[in-house]
C-alpha positions in Angstrom: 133.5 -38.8 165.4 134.9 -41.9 162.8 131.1 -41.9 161.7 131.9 -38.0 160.4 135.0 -38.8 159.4 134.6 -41.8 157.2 131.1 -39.6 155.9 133.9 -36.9 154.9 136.6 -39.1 153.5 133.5 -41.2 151.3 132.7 -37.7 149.7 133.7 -37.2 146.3 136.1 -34.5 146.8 139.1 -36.4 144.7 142.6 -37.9 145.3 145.0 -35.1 147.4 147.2 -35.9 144.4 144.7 -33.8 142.1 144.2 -30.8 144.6 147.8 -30.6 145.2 148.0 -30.1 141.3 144.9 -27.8 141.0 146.8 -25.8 143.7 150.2 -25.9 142.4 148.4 -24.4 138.7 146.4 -21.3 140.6 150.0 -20.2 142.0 151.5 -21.0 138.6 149.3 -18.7 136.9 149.6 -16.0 139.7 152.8 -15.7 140.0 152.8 -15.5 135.9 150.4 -13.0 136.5 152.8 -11.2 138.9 155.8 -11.6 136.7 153.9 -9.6 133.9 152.8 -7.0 135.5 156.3 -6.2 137.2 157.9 -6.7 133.7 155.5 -4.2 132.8 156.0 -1.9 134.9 159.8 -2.3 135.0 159.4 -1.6 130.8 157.1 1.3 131.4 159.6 2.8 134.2 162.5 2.3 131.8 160.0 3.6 129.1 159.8 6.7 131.1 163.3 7.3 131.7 164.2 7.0 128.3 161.7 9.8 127.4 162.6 12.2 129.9 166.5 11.6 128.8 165.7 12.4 125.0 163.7 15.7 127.0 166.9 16.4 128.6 168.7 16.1 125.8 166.4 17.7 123.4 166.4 20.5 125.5 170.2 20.9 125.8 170.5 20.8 122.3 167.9 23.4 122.1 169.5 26.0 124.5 172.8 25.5 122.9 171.1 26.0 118.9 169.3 28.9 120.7 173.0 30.6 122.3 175.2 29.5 119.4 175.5 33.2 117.8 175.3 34.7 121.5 178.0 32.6 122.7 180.1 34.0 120.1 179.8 37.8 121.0 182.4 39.6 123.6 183.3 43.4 123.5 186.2 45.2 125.9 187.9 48.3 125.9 191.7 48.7 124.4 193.8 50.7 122.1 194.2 50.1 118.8 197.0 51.0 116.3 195.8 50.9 112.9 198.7 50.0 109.9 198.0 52.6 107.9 198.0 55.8 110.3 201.1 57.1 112.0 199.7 57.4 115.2 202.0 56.7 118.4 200.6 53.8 120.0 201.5 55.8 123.4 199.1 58.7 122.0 196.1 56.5 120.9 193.1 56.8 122.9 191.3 53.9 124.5 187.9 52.3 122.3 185.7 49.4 122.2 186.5 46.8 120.7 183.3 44.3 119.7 184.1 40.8 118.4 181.5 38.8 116.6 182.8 35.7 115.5 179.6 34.4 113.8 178.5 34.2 110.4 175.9 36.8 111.0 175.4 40.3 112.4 174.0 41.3 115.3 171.9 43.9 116.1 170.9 46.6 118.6 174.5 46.2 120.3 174.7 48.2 123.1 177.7 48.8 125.5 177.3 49.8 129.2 180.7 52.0 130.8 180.7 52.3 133.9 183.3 55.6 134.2 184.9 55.8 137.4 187.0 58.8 138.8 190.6 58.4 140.0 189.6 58.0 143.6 188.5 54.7 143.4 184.8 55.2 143.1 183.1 51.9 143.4 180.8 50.5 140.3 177.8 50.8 142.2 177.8 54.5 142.5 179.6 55.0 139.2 178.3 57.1 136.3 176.8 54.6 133.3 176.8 55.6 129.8 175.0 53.7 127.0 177.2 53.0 123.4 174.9 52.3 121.0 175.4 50.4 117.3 172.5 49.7 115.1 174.2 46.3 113.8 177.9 44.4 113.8 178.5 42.6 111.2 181.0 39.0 111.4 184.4 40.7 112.6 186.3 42.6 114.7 185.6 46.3 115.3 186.6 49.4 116.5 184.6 52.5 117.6 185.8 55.2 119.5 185.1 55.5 123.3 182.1 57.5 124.5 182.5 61.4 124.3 184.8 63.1 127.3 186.9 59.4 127.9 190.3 59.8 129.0 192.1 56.3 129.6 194.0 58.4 132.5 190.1 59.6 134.5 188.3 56.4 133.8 188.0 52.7 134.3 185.9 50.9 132.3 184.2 47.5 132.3 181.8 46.3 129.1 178.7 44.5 129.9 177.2 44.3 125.9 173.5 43.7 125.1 172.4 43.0 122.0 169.6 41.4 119.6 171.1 37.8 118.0 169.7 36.4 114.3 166.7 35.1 115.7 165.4 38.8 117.7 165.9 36.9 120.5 167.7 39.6 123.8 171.0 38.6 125.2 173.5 40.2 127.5 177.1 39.5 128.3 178.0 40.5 132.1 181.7 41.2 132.9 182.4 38.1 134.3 181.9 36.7 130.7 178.6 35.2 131.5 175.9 34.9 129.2 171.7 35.4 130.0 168.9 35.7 128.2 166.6 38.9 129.2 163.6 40.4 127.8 162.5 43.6 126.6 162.4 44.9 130.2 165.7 44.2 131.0 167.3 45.8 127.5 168.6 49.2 128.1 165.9 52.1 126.9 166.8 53.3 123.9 166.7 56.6 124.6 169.5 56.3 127.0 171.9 55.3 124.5 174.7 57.3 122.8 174.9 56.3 119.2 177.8 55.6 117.4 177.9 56.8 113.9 181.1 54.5 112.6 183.1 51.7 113.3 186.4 50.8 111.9 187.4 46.8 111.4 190.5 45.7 112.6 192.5 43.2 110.6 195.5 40.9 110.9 197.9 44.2 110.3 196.6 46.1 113.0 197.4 46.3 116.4 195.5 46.0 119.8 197.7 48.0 122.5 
C-alpha cells in the first residue's frame, strides 16, 4: 500500500494549489454562465410583460376610439314645450327625445317602445314598436311618439340602435349600457315605423 501510494503521489498530476484554482475557475465560469442566462431570462420575462401591457393598452385605447361617438348617443321619452307655440305644457303629448352629442350624425337610429297597458303588463309580454330615423345629426331632437301613444295608456322605455361614423352597429339598453352587435342583432328594417321629421330643441325650449 505505501508502494502505491508514493507511485501515486510521484505522478505528475501538479501542486493541490493549482487544482484547487483550476476548480475554483470551472465554477467561476458556471455560475457566470448561470447568471446570464437568468438575467436573460429575467429581461425576456420583463420583455414580455412590457409587450403584452402596451397590448392591453393599445387595446383599451382602441375600444374607447372605436365607442367615442357611441358613448355619446342616449334617447328617452318626455314632453317638450317649444318657445314659439302656445301649447299648454299640461296638453303636450309625450315624444322621443334623441341626444347626440358628437360632432357627427348618426345613422339608421332606431327606437324600440315597449307599450304597456294600464294593468301593469310586464316588458316581456309587451307590445314592441320600431321608430325609425334615417340620420341625427349633432343635437338634440324631437319627434313625435309612435302613432296611437297616449302618455295616460302607455309606459315606455327606449333601447336605441343605431349605425356610428365608422358603419360600425351599436345599441343602447335601458340600463344605459352600451354593446356592440352585428347585422343580426339590428332590428329588420321592415319592422320599423319611419319618422318623416324631427324638430331640434334649443336652449329656449322646454323638456316637461
Amino acid at each position: 500500500m505505501t508502494m502505491d501510494w508514493q507511485w501515486w503521489a510521484a505522478r505528475p498530476w501538479g501542486d493541490w494549489g493549482t487544482w484547487a484554482g483550476a476548480i475554483g475557475t470551472v465554477l467561476a465560469v458556471v455560475v457566470a454562465l448561470w447568471q446570464l442566462r437568468r438575467d436573460r431570462l429575467v429581461r425576456e420575462a420583463e420583455e414580455r410583460k412590457r409587450r403584452h401591457r402596451e397590448k392591453v393598452e393599445k387595446d383599451e385605447q382602441a375600444r374607447k376610439e372605436e365607442q367615442a361617438q357611441a358613448e355619446l348617443i342616449t334617447a328617452w321619452i318626455a314632453k317638450v314645450h317649444f318657445w314659439d307655440t302656445e301649447n299648454d305644457p299640461a296638453d303636450l303629448q309625450q315624444g322621443i327625445v334623441i341626444h347626440n352629442s358628437s360632432q357627427q350624425a348618426i345613422f339608421n337610429v332606431t327606437v324600440t317602445t315597449f307599450c304597456r297597458d294600464n294593468r301593469g303588463q310586464s316588458f316581456e309580454s309587451a307590445k314592441k314598436e320600431l321608430v325609425y330615423i334615417r340620420s341625427v345629426p349633432p343635437g338634440v331632437w324631437y319627434t313625435e311618439a309612435v302613432p296611437g301613444f297616449t302618455s295616460g295608456s302607455r309606459d315606455v322605455v327606449l333601447p336605441v340602435s343605431f349605425t356610428d361614423r365608422r358603419g360600425k352597429m351599436w345599441k343602447r339598453q335601458t340600463d344605459g349600457k352600451l354593446e356592440s352587435i352585428d347585422e343580426s342583432e339590428f332590428p329588420k328594417e321592415g319592422s320599423k315605423i319611419p319618422v318623416s321629421g324631427m324638430r331640434s330643441i334649443g336652449s329656449r325650449d322646454e323638456l316637461v
